[in-house]
C-alpha positions as CSV (number, residue, x, y, z in Angstrom):
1,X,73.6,178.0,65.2
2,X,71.0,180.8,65.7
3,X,69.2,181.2,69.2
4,X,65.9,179.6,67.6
5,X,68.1,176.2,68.0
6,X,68.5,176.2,71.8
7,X,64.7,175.4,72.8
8,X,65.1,173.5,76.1
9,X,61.8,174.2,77.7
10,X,60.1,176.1,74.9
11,X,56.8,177.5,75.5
12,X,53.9,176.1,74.3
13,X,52.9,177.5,70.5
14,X,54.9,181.2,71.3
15,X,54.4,183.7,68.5
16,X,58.0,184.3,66.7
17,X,56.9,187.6,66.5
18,X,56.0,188.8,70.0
19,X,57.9,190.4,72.2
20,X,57.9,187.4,75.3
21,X,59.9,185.1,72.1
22,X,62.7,188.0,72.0
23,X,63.2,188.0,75.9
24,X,63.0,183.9,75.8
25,X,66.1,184.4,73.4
26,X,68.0,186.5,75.7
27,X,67.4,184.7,78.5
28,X,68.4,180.9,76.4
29,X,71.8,183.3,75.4
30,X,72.2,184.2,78.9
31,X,72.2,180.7,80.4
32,X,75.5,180.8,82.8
33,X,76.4,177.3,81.8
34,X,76.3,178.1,78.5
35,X,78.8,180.9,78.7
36,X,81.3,178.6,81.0
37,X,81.3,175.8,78.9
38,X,81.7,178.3,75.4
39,X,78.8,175.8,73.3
40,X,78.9,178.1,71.1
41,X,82.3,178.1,69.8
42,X,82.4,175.0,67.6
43,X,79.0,176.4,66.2
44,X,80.8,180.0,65.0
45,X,84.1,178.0,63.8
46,X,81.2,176.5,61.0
47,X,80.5,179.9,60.6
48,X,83.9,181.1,59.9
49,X,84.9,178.3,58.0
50,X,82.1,178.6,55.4
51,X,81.2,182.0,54.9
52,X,84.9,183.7,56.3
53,X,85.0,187.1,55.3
54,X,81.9,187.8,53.5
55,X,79.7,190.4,54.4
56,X,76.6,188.2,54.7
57,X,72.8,188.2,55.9
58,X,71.9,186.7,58.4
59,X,67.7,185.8,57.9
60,X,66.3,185.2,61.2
61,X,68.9,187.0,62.8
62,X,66.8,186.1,65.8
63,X,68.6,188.8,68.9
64,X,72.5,188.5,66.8
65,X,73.8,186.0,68.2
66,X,75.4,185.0,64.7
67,X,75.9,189.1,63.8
68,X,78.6,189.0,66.4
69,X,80.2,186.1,64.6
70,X,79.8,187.4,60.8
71,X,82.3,190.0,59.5
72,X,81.7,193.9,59.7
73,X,79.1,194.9,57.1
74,X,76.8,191.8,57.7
75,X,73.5,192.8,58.2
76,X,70.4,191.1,60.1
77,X,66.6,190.6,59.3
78,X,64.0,189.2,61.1
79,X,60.0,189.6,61.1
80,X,59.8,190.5,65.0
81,X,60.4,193.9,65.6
82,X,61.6,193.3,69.3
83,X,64.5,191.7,68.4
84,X,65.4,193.7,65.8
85,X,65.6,196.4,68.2
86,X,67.6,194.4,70.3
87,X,70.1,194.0,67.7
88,X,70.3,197.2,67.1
89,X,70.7,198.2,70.6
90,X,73.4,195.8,70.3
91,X,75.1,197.9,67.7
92,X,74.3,195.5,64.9
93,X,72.8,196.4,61.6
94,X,69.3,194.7,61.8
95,X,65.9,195.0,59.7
96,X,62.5,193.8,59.1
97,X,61.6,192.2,55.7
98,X,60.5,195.3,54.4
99,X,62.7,197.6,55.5
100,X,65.6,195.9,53.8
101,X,64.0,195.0,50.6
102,X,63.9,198.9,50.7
103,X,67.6,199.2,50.8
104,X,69.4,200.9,47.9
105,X,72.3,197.6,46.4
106,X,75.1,199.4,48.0
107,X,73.9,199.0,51.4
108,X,73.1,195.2,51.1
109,X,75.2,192.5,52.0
110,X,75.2,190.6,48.9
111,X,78.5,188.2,48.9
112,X,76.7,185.4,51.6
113,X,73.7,185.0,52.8
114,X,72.8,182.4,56.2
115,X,69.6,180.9,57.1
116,X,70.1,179.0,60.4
117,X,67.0,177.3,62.5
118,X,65.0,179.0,60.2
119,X,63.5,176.7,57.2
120,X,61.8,174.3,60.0
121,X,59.5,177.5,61.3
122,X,58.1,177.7,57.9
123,X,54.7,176.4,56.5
124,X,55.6,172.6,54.7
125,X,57.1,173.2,51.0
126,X,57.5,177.1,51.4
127,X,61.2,177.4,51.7
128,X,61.4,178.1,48.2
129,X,59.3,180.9,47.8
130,X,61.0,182.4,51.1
131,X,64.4,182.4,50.4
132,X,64.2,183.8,46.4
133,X,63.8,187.2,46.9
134,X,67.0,186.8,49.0
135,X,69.1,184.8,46.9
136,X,68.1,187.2,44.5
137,X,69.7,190.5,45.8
138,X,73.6,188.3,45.7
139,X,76.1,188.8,43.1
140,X,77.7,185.3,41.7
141,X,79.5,183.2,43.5
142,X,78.0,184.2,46.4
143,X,77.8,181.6,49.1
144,X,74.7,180.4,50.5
145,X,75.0,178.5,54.2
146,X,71.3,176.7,55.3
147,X,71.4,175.1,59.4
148,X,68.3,172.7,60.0
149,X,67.6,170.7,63.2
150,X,67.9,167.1,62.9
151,X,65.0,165.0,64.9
152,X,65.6,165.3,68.5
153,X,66.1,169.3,68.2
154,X,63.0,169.2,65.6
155,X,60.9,167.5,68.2
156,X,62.0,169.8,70.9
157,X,60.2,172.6,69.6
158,X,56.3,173.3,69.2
159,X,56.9,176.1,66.6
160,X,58.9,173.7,64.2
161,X,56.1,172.5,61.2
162,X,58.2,171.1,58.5
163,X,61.0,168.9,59.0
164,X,64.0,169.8,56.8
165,X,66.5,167.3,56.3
166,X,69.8,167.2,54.7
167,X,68.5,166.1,51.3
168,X,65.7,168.4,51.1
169,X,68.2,171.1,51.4
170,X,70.2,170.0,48.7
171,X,66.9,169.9,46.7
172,X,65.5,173.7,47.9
173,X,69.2,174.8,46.7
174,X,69.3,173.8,43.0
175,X,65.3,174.8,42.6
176,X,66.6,178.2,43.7
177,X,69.7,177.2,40.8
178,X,72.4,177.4,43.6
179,X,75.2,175.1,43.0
180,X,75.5,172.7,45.7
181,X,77.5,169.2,45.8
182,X,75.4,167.8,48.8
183,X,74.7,168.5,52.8
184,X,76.6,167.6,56.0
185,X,75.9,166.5,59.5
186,X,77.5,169.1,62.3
187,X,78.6,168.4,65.0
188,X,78.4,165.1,65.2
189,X,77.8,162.3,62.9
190,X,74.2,162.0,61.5
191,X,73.8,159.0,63.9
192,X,73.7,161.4,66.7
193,X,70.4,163.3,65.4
194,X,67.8,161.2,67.3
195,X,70.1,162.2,70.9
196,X,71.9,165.3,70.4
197,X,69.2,168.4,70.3
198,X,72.0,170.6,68.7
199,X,73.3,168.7,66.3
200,X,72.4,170.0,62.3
201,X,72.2,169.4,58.9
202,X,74.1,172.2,57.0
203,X,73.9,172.7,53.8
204,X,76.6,175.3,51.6
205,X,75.6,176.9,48.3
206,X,76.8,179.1,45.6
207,X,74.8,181.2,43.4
208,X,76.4,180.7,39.4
């Protein structure tokens, strides 16, 4: 789960790319509670589970929350510059779009690449187009790992303009020609969507 999915109290219409969206992520991933109760662990378990030890990207790497979770050599890219400096900062390997397109093969990750609370920020029926030039840069068999909000976490959040359920993931996958046998609901059972603001459609891909 990236910090994009934890949007108790989101601002009204806040620019992804500003720097007041970067500190709203550290202060979300800074949330006492949260670090008592360790919410995060069952997300980074997913994490582990599907993508293990591949060096990966992480698109919306959002501050690297999942950086800290993905194996050495992973790298991060997001389109505001604030939080990519954070990451850095962080010690984490982080870029902007064009700044890693600019990247000679050998430096790029190109064995996974994950897209969490992402997809639903996009304009409607752009996924596609958006994730290509990615999917592009992996050598087969890579694996592919998309996280989408289900309703209540959709609703929850003013930026979110296209919602992006488990079949439409399925469908984005095999336009982009990535293998993919179907989606599942994470945590809990899909039934919990309409309640549960974290719970997730996930969807795991390989590229032929």
């Amino acid at each position: 789960m990236s910090e994009e999915s934890a949007f108790d109290g989101a601002p009204q219409h806040l620019d992804t790319t500003s720097e007041d969206y970067t500190d709203r992520l550290r202060a979300l991933q800074g949330s006492t509670w949260k670090r008592l109760l360790h919410v995060q662990a069952p997300y980074r378990w997913n994490l582990r589970r599907h993508l293990g030890g591949r060096s990966t990207i992480d698109l919306g790497c959002g501050i690297g929350r999942n950086l800290s979770t993905l194996v050495t050599g992973s790298v991060g890219v997001d389109h505001n510059p604030t939080s990519v400096a954070f990451c850095r900062a962080m010690g984490h390997r982080a870029y902007l779009p064009d700044e890693f397109f600019q990247l000679p093969d050998s430096d790029r990750p190109r064995d996974g690449l994950l897209v969490a609370h992402v997809l639903e920020h996009l304009e409607p029926r752009s996924q596609e187009s958006f994730l290509r030039p990615y999917v592009e840069t992996l050598l087969p068999g890579a694996v592919v790992m998309a996280v989408c909000p289900q309703e209540r976490g959709f609703r929850s959040d003013s930026s979110h303009t296209d919602f992006v359920d488990g079949p439409r993931l399925v469908s984005i996958f095999r336009s982009l020609g990535l293998e993919v046998e179907g989606w599942s609901s994470f945590p809990f059972p899909r039934s919990a969507g309409e309640l549960f603001v974290y719970n997730e459609f996930v969807a795991v891909g390989r590229v032929r």
